[in-house]
Backbone bond lengths (Angstrom), bond angles and torsions (degrees), N, CA, C in turn:
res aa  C-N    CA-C-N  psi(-1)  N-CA   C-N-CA  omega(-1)  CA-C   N-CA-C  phi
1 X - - - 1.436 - - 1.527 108.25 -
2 X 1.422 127.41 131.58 0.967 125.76 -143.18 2.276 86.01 -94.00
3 X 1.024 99.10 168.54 1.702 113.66 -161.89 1.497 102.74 -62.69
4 X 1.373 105.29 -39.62 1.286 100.00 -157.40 2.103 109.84 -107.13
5 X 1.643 83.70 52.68 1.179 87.82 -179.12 1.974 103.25 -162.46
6 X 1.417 122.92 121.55 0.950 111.50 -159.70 1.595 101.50 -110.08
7 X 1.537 106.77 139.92 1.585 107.63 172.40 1.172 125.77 -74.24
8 X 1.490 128.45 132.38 1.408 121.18 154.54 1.453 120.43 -7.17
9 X 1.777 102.04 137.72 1.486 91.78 174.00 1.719 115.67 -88.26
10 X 1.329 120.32 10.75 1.270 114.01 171.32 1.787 117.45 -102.23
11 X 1.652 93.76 5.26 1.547 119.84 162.10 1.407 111.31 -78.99
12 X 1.301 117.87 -52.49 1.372 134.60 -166.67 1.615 140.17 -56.98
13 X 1.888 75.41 -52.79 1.810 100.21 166.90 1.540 129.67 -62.92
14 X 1.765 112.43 127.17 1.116 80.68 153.44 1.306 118.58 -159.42
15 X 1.573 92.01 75.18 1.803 91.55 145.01 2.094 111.42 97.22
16 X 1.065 110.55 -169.15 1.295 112.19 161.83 1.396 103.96 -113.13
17 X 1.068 117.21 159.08 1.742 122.33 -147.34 1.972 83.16 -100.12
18 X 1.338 89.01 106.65 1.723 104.74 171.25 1.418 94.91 -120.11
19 X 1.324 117.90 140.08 1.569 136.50 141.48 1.371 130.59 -101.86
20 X 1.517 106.27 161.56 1.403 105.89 -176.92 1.973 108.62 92.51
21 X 1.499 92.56 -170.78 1.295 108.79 -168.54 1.967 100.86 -87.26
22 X 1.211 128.05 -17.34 1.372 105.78 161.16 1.849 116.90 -87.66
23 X 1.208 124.73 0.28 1.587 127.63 158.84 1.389 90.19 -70.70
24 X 1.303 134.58 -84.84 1.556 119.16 -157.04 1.483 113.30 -57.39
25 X 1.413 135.75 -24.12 1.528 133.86 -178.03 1.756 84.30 -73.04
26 X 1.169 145.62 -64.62 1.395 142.57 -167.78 1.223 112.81 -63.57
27 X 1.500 138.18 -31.67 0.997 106.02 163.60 1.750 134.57 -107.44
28 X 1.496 100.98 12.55 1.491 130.15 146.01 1.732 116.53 -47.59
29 X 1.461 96.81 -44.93 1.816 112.38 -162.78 1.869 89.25 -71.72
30 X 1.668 102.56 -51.68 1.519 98.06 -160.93 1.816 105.24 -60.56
31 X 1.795 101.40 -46.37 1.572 102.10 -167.54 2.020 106.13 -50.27
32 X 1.163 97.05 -41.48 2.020 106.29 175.20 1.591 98.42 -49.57
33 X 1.778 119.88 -67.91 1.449 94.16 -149.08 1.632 93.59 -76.47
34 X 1.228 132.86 -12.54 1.582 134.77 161.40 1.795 114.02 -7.19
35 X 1.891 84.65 -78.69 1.055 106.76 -179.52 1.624 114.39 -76.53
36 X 1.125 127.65 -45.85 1.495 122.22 166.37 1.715 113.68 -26.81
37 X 1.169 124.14 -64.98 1.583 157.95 137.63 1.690 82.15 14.04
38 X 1.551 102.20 -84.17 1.533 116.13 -141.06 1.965 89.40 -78.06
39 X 0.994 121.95 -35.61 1.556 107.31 -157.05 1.592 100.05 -90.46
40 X 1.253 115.10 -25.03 1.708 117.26 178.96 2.285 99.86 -36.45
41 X 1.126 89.32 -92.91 1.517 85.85 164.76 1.352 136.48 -7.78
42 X 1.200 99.63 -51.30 1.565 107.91 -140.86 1.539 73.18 -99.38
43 X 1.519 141.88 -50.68 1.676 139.35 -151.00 2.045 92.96 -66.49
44 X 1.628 105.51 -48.18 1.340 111.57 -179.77 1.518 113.91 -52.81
45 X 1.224 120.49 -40.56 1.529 125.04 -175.72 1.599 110.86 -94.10
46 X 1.128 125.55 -26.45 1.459 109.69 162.92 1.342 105.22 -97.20
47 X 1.472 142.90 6.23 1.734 134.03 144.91 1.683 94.23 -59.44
48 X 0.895 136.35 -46.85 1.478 130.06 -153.48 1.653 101.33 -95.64
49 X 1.066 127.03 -17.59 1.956 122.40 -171.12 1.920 72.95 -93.26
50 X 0.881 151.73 -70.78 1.830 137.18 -175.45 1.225 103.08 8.30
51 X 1.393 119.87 -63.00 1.594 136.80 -170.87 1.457 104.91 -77.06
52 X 0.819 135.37 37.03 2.006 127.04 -177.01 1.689 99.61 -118.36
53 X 1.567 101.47 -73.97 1.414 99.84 -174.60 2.280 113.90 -62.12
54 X 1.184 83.55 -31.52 1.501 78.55 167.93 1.907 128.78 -72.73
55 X 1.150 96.17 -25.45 1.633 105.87 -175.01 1.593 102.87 83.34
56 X 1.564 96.28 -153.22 1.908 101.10 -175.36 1.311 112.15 -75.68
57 X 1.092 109.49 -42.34 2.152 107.70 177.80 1.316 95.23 -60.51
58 X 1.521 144.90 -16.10 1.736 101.39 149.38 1.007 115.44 -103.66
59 X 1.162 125.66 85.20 1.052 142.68 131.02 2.141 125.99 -137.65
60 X 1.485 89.23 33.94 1.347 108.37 171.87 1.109 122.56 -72.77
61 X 1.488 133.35 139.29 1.552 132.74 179.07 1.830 112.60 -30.28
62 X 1.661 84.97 -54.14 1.390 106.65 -151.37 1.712 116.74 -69.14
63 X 1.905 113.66 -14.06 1.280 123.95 160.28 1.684 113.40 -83.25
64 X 1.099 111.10 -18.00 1.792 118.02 -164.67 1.113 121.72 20.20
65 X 1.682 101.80 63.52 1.567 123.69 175.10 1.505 108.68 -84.08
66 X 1.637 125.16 -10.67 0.888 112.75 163.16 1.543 150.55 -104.28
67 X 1.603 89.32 42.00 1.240 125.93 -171.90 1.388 125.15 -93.80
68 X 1.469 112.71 -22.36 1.749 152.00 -179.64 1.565 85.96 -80.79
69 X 1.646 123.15 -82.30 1.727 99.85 178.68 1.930 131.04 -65.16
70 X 1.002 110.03 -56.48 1.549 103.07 153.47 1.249 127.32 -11.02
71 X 1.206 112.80 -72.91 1.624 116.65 163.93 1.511 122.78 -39.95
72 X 1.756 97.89 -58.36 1.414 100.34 177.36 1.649 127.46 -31.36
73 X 1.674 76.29 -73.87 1.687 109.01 173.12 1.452 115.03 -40.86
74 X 1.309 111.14 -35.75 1.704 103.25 -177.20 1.839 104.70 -72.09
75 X 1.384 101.24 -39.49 1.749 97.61 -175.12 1.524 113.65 -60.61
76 X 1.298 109.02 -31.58 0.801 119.55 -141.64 2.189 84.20 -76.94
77 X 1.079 98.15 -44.80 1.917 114.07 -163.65 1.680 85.73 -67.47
78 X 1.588 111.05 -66.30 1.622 104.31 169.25 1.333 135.41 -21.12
79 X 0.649 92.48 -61.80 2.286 101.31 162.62 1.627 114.77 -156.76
80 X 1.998 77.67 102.33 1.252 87.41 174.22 1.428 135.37 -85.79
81 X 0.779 124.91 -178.20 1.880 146.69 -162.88 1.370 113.35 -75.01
82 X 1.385 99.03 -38.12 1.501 89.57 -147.49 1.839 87.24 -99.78
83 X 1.085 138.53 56.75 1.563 150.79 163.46 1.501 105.76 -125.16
84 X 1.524 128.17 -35.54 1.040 152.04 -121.13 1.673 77.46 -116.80
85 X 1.309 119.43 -60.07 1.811 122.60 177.88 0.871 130.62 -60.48
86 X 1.876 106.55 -38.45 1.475 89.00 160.57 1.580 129.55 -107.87
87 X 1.417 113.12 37.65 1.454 109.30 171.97 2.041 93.03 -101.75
88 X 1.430 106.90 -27.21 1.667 116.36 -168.60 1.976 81.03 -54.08
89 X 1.526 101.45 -71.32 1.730 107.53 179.41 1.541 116.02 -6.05
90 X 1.850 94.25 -88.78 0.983 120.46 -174.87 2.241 116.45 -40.01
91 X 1.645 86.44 -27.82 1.960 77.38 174.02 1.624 103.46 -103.51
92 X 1.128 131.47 11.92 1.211 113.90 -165.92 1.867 85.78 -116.14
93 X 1.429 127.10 -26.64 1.293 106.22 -163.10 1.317 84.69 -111.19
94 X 1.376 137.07 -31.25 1.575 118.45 -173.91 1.831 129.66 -117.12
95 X 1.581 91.49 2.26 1.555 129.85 177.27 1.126 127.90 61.42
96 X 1.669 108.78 23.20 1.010 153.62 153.43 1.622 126.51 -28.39
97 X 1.254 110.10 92.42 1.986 109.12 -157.41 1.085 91.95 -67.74
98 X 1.509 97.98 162.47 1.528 119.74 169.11 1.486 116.13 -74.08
99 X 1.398 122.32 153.97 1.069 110.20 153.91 1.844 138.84 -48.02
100 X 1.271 125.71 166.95 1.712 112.97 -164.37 1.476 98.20 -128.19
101 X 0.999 100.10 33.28 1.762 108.79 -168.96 1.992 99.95 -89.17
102 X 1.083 114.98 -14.52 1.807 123.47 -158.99 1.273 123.34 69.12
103 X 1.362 123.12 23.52 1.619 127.44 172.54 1.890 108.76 -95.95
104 X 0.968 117.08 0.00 1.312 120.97 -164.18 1.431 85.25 -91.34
């Protein structure tokens, strides 16, 4: 990376110095709930903009456009996010492992 350009600090970090095959499952687990994190939001709010440019007739049985948020929304309540932020937190500012339970 050239000098005069600085990386993200969630580029930067890394971690407490694990080897082997549980370093890559951990930081596999964090990059997942990372992204889990970022799309929860974003799947709920573009299920729901579907209905904008169409108005109320889409949201008719008979298109079942409201099946794209529903869905969302259920994953989203299913395993939520906000456990997922602060264990990501907890390793990125104090390097602090995740739990090994498989909820992360």
């Amino acid at each position: 990376m050239p000098e005069d350009r600085v990386a993200p600090h969630h580029l930067t970090f890394q971690g407490p110095q694990l080897h082997g095959a549980y370093a890559q499952l951990l930081h596999a687990s964090i990059a997942v709930a990372a992204a889990k994190a970022f799309a929860d939001p974003v799947a709920v709010e573009s299920g729901g903009a579907i209905f904008e440019p169409g108005g109320t007739r889409s949201s008719l049985d008979r298109l079942n456009l409201h099946r794209h948020w529903r869905d969302a929304r259920t994953h989203t309540l299913h395993d939520p996010a906000r456990w997922k932020i602060q264990h990501i937190g907890r390793y990125v500012l104090d390097g602090k492992l995740p739990p090994r339970h498989g909820l992360l």
